[in-house]
C-alpha positions as CSV (number, residue, x, y, z in Angstrom):
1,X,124.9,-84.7,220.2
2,X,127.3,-84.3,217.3
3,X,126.4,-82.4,214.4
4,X,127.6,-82.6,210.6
5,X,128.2,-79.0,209.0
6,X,129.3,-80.4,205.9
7,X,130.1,-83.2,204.1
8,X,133.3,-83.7,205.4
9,X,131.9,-85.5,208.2
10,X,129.9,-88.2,206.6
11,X,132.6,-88.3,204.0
12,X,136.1,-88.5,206.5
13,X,134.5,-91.2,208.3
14,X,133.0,-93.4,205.3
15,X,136.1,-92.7,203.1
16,X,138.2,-96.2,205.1
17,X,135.3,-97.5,204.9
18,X,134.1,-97.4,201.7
19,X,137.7,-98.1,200.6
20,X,137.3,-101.8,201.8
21,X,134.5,-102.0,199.3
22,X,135.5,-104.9,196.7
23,X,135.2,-102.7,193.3
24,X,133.1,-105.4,191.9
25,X,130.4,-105.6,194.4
26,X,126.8,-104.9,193.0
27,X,123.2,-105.3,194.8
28,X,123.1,-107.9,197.8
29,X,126.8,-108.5,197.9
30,X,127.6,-104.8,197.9
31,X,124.8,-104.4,201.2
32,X,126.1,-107.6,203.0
33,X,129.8,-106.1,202.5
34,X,128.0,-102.8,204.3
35,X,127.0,-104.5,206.5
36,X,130.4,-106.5,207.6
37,X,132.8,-103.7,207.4
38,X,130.0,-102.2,210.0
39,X,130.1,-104.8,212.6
40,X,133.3,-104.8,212.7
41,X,133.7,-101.0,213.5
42,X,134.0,-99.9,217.4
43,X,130.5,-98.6,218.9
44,X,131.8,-95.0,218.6
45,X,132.3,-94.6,215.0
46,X,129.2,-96.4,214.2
47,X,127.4,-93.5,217.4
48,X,129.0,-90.6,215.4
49,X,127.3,-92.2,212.1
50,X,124.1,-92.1,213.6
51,X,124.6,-88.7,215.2
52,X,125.2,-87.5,211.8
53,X,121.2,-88.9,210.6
54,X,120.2,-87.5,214.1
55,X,121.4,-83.8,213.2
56,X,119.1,-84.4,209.8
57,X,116.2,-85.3,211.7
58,X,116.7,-82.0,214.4
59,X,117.1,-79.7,211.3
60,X,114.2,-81.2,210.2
61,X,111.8,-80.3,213.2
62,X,113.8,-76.8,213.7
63,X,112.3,-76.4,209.7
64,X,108.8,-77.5,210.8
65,X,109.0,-80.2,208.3
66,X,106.9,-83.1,207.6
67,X,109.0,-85.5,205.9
68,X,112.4,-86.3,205.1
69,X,114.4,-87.8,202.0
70,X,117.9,-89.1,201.8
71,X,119.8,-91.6,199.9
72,X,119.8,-93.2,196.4
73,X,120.2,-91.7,192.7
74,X,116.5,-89.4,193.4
75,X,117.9,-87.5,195.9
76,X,121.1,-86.4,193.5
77,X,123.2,-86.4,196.8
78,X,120.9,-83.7,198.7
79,X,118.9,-83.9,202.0
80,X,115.2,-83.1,201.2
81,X,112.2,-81.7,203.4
82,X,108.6,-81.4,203.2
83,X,107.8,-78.3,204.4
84,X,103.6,-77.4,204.4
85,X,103.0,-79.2,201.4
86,X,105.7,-78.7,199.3
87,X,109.8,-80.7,198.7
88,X,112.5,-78.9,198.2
89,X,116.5,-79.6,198.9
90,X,117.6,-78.2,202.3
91,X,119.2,-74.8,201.8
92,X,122.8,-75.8,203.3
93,X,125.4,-76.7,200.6
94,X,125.7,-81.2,200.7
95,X,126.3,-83.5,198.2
96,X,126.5,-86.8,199.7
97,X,127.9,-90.0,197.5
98,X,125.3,-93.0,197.1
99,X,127.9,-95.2,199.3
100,X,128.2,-92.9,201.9
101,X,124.4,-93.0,202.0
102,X,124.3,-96.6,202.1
103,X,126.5,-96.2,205.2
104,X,124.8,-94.5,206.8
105,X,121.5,-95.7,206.5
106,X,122.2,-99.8,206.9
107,X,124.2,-98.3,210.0
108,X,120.9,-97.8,211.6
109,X,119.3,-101.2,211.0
110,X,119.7,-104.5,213.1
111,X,120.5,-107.5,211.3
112,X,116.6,-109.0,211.4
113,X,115.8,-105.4,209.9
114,X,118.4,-105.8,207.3
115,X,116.9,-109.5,206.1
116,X,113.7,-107.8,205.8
117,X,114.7,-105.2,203.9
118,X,116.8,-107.6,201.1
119,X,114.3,-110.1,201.1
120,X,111.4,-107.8,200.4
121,X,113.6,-104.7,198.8
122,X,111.3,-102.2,201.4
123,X,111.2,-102.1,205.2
124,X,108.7,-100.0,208.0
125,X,109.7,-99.3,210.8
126,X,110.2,-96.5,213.0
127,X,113.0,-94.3,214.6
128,X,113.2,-92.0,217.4
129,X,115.7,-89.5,218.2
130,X,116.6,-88.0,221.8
131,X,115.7,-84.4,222.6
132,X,116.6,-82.3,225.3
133,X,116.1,-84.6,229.1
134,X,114.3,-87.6,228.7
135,X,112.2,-86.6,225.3
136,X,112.1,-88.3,222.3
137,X,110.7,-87.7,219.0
138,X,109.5,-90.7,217.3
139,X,109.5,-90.7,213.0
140,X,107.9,-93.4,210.5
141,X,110.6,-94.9,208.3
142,X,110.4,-96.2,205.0
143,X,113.8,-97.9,203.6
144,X,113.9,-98.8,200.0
145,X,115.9,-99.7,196.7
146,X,116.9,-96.8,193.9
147,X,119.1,-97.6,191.5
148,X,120.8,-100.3,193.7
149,X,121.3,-98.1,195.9
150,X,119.0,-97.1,199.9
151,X,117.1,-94.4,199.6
152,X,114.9,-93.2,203.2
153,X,111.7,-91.8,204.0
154,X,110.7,-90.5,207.7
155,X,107.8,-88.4,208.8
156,X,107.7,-86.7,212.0
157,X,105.3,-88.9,214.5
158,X,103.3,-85.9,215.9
159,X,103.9,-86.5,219.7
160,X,100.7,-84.4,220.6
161,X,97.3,-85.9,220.1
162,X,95.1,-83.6,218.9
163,X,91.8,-83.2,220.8
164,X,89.0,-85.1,219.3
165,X,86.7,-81.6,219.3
166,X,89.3,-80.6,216.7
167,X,88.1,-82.7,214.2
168,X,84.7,-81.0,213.8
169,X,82.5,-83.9,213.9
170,X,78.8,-84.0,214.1
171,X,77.6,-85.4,217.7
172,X,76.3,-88.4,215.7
173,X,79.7,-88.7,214.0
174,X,81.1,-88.6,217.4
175,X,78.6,-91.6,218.9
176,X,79.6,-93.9,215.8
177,X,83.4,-93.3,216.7
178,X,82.6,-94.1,220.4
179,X,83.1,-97.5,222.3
180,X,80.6,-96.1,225.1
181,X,77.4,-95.9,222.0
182,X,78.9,-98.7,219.5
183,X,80.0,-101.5,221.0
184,X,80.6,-102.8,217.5
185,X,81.5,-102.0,213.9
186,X,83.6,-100.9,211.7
187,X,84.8,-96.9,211.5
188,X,87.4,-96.4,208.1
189,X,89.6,-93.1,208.1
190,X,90.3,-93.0,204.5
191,X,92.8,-90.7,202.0
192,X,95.9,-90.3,199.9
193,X,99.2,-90.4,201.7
194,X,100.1,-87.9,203.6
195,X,96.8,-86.7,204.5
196,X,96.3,-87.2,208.0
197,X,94.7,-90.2,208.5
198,X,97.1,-91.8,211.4
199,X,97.0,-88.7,213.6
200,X,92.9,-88.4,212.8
201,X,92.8,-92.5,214.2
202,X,95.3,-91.7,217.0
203,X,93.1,-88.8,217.8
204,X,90.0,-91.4,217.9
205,X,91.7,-94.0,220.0
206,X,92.9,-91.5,222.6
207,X,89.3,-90.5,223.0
208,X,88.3,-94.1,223.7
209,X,91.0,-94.5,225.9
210,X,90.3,-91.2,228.0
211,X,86.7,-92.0,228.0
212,X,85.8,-96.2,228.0
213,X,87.2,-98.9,230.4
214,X,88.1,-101.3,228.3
215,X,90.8,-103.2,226.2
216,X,92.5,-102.0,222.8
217,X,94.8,-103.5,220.7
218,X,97.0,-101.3,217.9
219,X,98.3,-103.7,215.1
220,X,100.3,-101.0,213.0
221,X,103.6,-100.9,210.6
222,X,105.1,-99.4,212.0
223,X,103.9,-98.0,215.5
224,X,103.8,-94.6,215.4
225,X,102.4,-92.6,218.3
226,X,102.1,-94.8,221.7
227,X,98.9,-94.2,224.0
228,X,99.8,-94.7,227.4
229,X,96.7,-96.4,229.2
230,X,94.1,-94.2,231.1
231,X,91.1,-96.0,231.6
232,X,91.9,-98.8,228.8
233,X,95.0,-101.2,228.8
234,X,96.1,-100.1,225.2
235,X,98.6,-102.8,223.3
236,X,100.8,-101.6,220.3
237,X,101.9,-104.9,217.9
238,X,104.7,-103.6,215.2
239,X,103.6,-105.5,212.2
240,X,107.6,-107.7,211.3
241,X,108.6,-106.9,215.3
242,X,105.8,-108.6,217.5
243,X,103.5,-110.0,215.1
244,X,103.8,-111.0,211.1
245,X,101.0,-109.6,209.2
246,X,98.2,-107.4,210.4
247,X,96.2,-110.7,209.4
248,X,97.8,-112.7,212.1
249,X,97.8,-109.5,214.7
250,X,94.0,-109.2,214.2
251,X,93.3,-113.4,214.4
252,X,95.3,-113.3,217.3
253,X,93.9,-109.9,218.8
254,X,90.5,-112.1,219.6
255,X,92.2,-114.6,221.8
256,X,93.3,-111.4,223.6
257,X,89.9,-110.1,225.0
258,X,90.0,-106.9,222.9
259,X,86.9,-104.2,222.8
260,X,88.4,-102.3,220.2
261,X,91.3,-103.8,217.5
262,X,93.0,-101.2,215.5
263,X,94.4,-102.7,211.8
264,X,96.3,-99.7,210.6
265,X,95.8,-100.4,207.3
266,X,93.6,-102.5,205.1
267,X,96.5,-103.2,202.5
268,X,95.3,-106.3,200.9
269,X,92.5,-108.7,200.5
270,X,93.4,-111.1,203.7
271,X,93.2,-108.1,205.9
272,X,90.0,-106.5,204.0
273,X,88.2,-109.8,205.0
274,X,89.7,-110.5,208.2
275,X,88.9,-107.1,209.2
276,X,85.0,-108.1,208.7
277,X,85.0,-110.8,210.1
278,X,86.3,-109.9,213.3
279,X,83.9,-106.5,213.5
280,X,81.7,-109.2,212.3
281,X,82.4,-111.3,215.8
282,X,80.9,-108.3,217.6
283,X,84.3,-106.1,218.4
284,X,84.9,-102.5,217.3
285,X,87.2,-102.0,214.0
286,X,89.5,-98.9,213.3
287,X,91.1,-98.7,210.2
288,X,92.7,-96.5,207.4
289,X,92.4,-97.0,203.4
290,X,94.2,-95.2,200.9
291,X,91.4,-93.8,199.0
292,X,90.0,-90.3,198.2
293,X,86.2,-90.7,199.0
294,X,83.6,-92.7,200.9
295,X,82.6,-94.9,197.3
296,X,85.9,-95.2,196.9
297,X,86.6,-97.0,199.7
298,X,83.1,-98.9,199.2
299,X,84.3,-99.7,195.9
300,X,87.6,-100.7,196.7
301,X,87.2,-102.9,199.5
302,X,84.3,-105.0,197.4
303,X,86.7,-104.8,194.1
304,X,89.7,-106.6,196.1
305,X,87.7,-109.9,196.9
306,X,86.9,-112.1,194.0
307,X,83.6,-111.9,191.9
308,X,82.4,-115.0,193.3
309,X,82.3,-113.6,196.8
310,X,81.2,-110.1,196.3
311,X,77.8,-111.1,196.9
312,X,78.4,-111.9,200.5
313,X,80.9,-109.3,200.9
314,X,79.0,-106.8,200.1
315,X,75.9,-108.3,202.6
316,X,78.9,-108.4,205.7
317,X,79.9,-105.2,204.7
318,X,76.4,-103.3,205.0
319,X,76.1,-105.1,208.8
320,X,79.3,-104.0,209.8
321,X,79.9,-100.7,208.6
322,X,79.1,-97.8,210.9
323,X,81.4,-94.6,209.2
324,X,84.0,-93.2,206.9
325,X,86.0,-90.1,207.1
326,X,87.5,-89.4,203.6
327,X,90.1,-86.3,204.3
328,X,92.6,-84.6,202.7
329,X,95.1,-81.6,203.9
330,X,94.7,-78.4,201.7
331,X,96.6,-76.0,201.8
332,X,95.6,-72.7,203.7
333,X,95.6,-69.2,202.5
334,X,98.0,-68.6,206.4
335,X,100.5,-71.0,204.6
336,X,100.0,-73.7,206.4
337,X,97.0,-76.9,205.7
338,X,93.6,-77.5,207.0
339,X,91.9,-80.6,207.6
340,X,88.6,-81.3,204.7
341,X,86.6,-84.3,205.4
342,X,84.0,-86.3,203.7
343,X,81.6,-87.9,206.3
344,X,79.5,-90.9,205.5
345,X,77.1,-92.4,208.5
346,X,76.0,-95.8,207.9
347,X,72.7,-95.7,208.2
348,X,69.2,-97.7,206.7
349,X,69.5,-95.9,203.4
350,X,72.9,-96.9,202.9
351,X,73.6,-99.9,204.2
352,X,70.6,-100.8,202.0
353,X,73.0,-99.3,198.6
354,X,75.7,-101.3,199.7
355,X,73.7,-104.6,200.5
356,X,72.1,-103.5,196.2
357,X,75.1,-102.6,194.7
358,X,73.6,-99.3,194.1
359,X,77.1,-97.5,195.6
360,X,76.0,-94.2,192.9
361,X,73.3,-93.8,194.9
362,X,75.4,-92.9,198.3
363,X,76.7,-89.4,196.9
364,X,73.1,-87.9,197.1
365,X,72.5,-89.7,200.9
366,X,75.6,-87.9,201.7
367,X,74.6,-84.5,199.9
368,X,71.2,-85.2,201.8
369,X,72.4,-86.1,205.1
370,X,73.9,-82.8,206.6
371,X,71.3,-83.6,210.3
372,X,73.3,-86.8,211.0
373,X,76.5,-85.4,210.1
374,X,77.2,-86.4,206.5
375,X,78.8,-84.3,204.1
376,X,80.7,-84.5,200.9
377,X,84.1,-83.6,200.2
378,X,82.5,-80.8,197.8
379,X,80.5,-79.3,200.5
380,X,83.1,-79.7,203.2
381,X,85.4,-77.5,200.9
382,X,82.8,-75.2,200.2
383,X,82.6,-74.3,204.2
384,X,86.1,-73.8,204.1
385,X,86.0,-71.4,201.4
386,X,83.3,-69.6,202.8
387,X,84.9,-69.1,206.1
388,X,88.4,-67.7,204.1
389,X,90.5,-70.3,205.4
390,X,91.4,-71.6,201.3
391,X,91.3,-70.2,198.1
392,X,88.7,-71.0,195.6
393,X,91.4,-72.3,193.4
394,X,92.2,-75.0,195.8
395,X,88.8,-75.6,197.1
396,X,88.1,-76.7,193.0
397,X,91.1,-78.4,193.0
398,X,91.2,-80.5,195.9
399,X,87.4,-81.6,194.7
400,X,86.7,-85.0,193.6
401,X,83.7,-83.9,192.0
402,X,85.1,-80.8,190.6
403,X,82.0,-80.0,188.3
404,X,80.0,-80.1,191.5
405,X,82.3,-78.1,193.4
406,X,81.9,-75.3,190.8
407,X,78.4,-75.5,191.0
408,X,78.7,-74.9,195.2
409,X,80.8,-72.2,194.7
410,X,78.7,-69.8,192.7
411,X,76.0,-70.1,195.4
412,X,78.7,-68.1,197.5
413,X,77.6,-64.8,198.1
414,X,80.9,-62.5,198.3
């Protein structure tokens, strides 16, 4: 695979190009020019453009690096990494022009892609670059606008699914999660971007799938990970590439003879209430919110339906709901993050807050519940503190009840 050391790569082959650019040429007419002058190149100047994104995305994994940012005025002509936690510009010496950017990002795109992306100024989808053999490593994309001009997100698709025993769970924890104890319900793997929560799910569905016959249908955007089927036939719908809203993916996923459907995200109120009324139809439910805590994500799902239905939302919501897994990455005193969790198991006590609208009450069930398997994010942190995996600075600061946490952490003995 070609490399690029420097700009002069990116920059000798864009320069003819770029110079066909009418000087005059501003948003979509500047990115439908793009796209032109690239259709009309030969397949091996528009390979060595890719190659040049590819070598990106290898520095990337040589660095260890989560995430990668390129394009548009934010990135002031610099290739960025996340690397355990933290952004910073990569180390090599590149300043790359906004138009040769533009280049080389719509280079990667089909023309459906492309629509998507003008039409709704943002596109998922995913990416996958070859490794040595036949290996490939598969990354989430996020294309946008800046300043008129592409800007790119990708995060490394972690290829290995972790074991589920690494997620720590309580045996009861483990049952709710489980096709072969609950046939139905719905499980929510909640938390702010970038903490986790797809590789916790993949982690969950593999375990079904290594452990249940039966049938399981991803809806995702984009698909990330792909399960290959051991004892379940597992289907992977790419939300704008085989289906057109997680909506229609989980409507259709019923006509399908699913066990378990997988919405991999509950972005809106259409897919909040389709999501219970499918669990609702007796089917198991996976899916993630973006949401720091267990009442958050009670709160949130009830506070995106109108006021006139909360009442009946709230009574669907207390049937269906069997757990939530509120988690966040801190980082770790080795340098690297560890997994914190909040646990909440649905049982009697709080499917009867939910059904009351007494959510304040949950905190203490979950303070309370530590035989079943609940914790709070407070306590979880706590552990971690007391076993010297983080500091107590970011045990109070990754808190969401940060008075609490202080409280827990003077009952440390040192």
């Amino acid at each position: 695979m070609q490399t690029a050391n420097s700009k002069n790569t990116l920059s000798e082959i864009t320069k003819p190009l770029i110079e066909q650019i009418p000087f005059t040429a501003r948003g979509d007419e500047l990115f439908f020019k793009i796209a032109e002058i690239l259709e009309n190149q030969d397949d091996k100047l528009r390979l060595k453009l890719k190659n040049i994104l590819d070598s990106f995305l290898l520095r990337m994994l040589k660095n260890q690096a989560s995430d990668i940012d390129l394009g548009g005025m934010g990135c002031d002509g610099k290739i960025w990494y996340r690397i355990f936690g933290d952004k910073k510009p990569s180390s090599k010496k590149e300043n790359y022009s906004v138009l040769e950017t533009d280049f080389l990002l719509l280079n990667i795109l089909v023309e459906n892609q492309r629509n998507i992306l003008l039409k709704e100024r943002n596109l998922d989808f995913s990416y996958s670059v070859e490794l040595e053999g036949t290996a490939q490593q598969r990354f989430r994309a996020d294309m946008y606008m800046d300043m008129e001009h592409l800007a790119l997100n990708m995060r490394k698709i972690d290829n290995t699914i972790r074991p589920f025993k690494s997620l720590g769970v309580h045996p009861e924890v483990a049952k709710a999660l489980s096709l072969k104890y609950y046939k139905y319900g719905l499980a929510l793997i909640t938390g702010i971007t970038g903490s986790g929560k797809s590789t916790t799910l993949d982690t969950i569905i593999d375990a079904n799938n290594r452990t249940v016959d039966s049938h399981i249908v991803v809806i995702s955007s984009p698909v990330e990970l792909i399960h290959k089927p051991v004892r379940s036939v597992v289907r992977h719908r790419e939300v704008g590439r085989d289906v057109k809203s997680f909506k229609e993916g989980a409507i259709q996923a019923l006509r399908q003879d699913p066990d378990i459907i997988v919405i991999g995200e509950l972005r809106d109120p259409e897919t909040i209430m389709t999501a219970l009324e499918i669990t609702d139809s007796g089917h198991k439910t996976f899916s993630t919110l973006h949401t720091s805590s267990a009442m958050d994500s009670i709160d949130r799902i009830l506070g995106e339906v109108p006021t006139a239905e909360q009442n009946r939302v709230r009574s669907r919501l207390a049937d269906v709901l069997t757990c939530v897994i509120s988690q966040k990455l801190v980082p770790s005193l080795d340098g690297k993050r560890v997994l914190a969790k909040e646990v909440l198991i649905a049982n009697s006590s709080v499917k009867a807050a939910i059904r009351n609208n007494n959510i304040g009450e949950i905190y203490q069930m979950l303070m309370e519940g530590g035989e079943r398997g609940m914790t709070t994010m407070e306590q979880d942190l706590k552990r971690l503190f007391s076993s010297g995996k983080i500091s107590k600075e970011n045990a109070v600061n990754y808190a969401n009840n940060k008075t609490k946490m202080v409280q827990l952490l003077s009952e440390v003995n040192y």
